[in-house]
C-alpha positions in Angstrom: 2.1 28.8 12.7 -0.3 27.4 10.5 -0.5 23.1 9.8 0.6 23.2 6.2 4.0 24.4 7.5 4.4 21.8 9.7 5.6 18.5 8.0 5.9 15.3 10.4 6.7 11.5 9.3 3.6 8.6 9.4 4.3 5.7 10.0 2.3 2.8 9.6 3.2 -0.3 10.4 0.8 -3.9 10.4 0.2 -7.7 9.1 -0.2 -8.3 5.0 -3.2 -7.7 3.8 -5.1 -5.1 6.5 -5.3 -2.2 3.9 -2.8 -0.3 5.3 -1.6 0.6 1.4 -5.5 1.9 0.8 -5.3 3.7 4.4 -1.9 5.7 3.9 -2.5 6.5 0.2 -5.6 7.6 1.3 -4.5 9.7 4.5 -1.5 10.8 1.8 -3.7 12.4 -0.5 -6.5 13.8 2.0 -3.0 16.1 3.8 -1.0 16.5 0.7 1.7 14.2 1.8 3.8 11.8 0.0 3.2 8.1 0.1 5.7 5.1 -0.3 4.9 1.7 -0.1 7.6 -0.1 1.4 6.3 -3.6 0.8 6.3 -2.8 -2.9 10.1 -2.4 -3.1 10.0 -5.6 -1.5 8.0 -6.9 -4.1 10.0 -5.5 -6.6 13.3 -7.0 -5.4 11.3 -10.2 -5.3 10.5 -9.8 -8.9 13.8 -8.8 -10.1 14.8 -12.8 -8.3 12.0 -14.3 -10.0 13.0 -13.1 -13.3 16.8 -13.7 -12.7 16.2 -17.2 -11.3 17.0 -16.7 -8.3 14.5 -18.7 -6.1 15.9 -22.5 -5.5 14.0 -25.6 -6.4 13.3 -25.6 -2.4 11.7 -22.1 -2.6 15.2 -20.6 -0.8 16.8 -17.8 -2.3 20.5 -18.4 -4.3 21.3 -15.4 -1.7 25.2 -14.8 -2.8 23.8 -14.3 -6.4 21.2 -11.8 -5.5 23.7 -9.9 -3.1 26.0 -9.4 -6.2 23.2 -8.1 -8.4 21.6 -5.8 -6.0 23.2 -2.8 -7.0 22.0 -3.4 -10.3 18.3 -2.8 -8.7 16.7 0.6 -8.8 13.2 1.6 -7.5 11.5 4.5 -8.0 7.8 5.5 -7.4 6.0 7.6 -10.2 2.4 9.3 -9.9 -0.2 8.2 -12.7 -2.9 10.0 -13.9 -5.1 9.4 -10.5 -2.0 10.9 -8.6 -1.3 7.3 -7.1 2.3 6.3 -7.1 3.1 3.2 -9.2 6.4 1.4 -8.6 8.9 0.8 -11.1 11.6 -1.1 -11.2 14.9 -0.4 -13.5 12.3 2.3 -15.4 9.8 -0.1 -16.0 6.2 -0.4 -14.5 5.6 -3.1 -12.4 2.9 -2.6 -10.7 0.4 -5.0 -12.1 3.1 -7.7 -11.6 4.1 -7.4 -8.0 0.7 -7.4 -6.4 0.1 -10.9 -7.9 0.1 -14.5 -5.9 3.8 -16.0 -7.5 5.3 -12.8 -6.3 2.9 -12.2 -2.9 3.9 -16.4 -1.9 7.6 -15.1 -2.0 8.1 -11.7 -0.9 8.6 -12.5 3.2 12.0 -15.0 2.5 13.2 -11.7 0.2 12.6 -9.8 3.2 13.8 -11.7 5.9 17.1 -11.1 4.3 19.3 -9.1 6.4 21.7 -7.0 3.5 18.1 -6.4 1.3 16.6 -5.0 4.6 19.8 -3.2 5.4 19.9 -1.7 1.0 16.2 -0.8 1.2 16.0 0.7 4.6 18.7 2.8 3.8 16.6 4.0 0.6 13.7 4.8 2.5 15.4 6.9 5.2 16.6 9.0 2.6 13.3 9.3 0.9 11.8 10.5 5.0 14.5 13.4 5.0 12.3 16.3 3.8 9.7 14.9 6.1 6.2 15.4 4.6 5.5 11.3 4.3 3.7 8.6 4.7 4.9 4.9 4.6 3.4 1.7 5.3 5.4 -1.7 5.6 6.4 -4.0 8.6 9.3 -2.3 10.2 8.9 1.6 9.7 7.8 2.7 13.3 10.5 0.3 14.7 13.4 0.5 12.3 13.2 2.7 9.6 11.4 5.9 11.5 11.9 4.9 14.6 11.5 9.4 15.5 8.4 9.4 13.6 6.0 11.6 15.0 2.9 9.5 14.5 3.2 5.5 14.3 0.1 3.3 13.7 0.0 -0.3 13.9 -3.0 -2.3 11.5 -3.9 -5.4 13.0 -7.1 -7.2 11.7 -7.9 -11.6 12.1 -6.4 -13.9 9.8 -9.8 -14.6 8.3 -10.6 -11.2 7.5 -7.7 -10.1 5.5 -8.0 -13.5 3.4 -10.9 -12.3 2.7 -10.2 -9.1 1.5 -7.4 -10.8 -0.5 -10.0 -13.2 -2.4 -12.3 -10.4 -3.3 -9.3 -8.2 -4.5 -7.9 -11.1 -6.5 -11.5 -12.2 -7.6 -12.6 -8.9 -8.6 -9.5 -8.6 -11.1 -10.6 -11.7 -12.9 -7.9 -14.0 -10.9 -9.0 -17.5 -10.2 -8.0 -17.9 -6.6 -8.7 -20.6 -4.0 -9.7 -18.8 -0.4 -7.9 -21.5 1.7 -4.7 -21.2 -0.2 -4.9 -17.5 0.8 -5.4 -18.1 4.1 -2.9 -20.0 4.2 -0.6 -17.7 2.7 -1.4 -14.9 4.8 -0.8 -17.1 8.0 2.3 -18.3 6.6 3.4 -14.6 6.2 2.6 -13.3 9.4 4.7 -16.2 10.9 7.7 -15.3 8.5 7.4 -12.1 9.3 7.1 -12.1 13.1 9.9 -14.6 13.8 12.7 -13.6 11.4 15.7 -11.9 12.8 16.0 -9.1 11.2 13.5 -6.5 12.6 10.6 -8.3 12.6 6.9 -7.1 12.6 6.3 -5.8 16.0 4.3 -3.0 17.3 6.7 0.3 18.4 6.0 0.9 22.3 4.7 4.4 21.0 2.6 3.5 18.5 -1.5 3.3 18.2 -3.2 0.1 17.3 -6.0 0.3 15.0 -8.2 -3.5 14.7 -10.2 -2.5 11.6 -11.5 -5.8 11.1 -14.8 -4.4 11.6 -14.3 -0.4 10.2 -15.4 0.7 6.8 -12.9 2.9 5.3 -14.7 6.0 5.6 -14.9 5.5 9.7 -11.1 4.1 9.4 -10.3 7.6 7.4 -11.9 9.7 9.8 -9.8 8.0 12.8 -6.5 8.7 10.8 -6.8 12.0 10.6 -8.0 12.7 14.1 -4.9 11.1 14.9 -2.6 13.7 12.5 -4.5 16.7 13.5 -4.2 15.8 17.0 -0.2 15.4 16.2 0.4 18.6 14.5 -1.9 20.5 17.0 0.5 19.3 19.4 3.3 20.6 17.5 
């Protein structure tokens, strides 16, 4: 049986800001897989709130007001010209809009809520059905796929991934302070490793990749050693 027949789930799970978008697009479009970014319907419900008013003077969320308009939310994930899925939300592109700091300073209170978890969960289960994915998030080797075949968890210092964050922020002309980002990042991890709705964890199956120190060529070249070594095993 040769490896294109073979079709298994990736999961990849870590804190914000470790690359693991860059790494599963990346492994996605080296095997011919499909990749969803789970954090970016996250971000998308986030800026459905924003625009609807929905965050409180204390930065809460008006929760029973978003619960009735949920329905009223539909993401979808549409391939531009560089074959790279761009989110949409309600038929609209949002891309540009969700990656930036009013909507990144949010996104974990959106997520820590148990019935948005619950909608979007269900949504990506059904998108893993024909197997053939990738997706990246906080919960998707725990919760959402907890059967996947191959699980990796991203883990890289606080420090680093500010970093990265500045000089992504920096290069696209955004005026950013480092120390706010660190802080940010730090205030996500904790938000996202204490809430009580399945919070970030590492799956007892899954492999921990630290690429604090990895260029993305060597980090690459790891990943797929890891899927080859899953379908051989197939």
């Amino acid at each position: 049986m040769n490896h294109s027949t073979k079709k298994i789930v990736i999961a990849v799970d870590g804190f914000s800001s470790c690359g693991k978008s860059t790494m599963a697009k990346d492994l996605a479009k080296a095997i011919g897989y499909i990749y969803i970014d789970s954090g970016a319907m996250y971000r998308a419900v986030t800026l459905f709130a924003l625009r609807r008013n929905l965050f409180l003077a204390d930065g809460q969320v008006n929760e029973e007001q978003l619960r009735a308009e949920l329905p009223e939310i539909r993401i979808t994930f549409v391939l531009n010209q560089e074959q790279r899925p761009e989110t949409y939300l309600n038929g609209e592109n949002v891309e540009k809009e969700i990656r930036g700091l009013e909507v990144s300073s949010r996104v974990s209170r959106i997520a820590a809520l148990d019935f948005v978890r619950a909608e979007l969960v269900h949504q990506q289960q059904l998108m893993g059905q024909e197997k053939g994915i990738i997706m990246d998030g906080r919960d998707i080797g725990t919760c959402v796929f907890p059967n996947a075949e191959l699980k990796i968890f991203v883990t890289a210092s606080a420090e680093i991934r500010a970093q990265r964050r500045y000089d992504e922020l920096t290069a696209k002309g955004e005026k950013v302070n480092f120390e706010e980002i660190l802080h940010n990042v730090q205030e996500r991890d904790r938000i996202d490793m204490t809430r009580a709705v399945s919070p970030l964890r590492k799956a007892d199956d899954a492999l921990e990749l630290d690429n604090s120190h990895l260029t993305p060529e060597q980090q690459k070249e790891w990943l797929l050693k890891q899927y080859n070594r899953v379908i051989a095993a197939l």
